[in-house]
C-alpha positions in Angstrom: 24.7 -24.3 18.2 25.5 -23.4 14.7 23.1 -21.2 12.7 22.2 -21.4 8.9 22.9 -18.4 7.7 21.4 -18.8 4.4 17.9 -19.6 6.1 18.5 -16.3 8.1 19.5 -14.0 5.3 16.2 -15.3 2.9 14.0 -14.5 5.1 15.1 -10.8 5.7 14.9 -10.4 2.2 11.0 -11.9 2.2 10.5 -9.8 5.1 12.1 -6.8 3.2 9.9 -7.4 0.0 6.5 -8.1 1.9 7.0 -4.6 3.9 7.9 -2.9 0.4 4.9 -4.3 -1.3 2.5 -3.6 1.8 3.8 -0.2 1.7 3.3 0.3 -2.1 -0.1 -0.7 -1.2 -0.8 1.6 1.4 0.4 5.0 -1.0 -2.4 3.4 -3.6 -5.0 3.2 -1.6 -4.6 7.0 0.4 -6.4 9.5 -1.2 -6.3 13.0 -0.1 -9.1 15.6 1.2 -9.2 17.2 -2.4 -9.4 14.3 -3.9 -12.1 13.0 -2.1 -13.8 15.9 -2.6 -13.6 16.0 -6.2 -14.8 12.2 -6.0 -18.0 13.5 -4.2 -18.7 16.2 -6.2 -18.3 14.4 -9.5 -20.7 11.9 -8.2 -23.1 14.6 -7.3 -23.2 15.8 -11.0 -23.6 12.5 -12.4 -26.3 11.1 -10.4 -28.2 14.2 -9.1 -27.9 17.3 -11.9 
């Protein structure tokens, strides 16, 4: 059974530019406890003070 090799190789590079772009994603979307605090409080000012 012969494989293609070209079929084989494109779709570890999909696979390799789908994980790198979910990753990407991921970092964007984590904020951290400060900055959710900051969020909260700036809210706070807007909508209560």
């Amino acid at each position: 059974m012969v494989m293609n090799h070209e079929i084989i190789i494109l779709t570890l590079i999909f696979a390799v530019m789908i994980g790198s772009i979910f990753l990407t994603i991921l970092k964007k979307r984590r904020r951290s406890a400060k900055s959710i605090y900051k969020l909260i409080d700036d809210l706070e000012k807007k909508y209560i003070y």
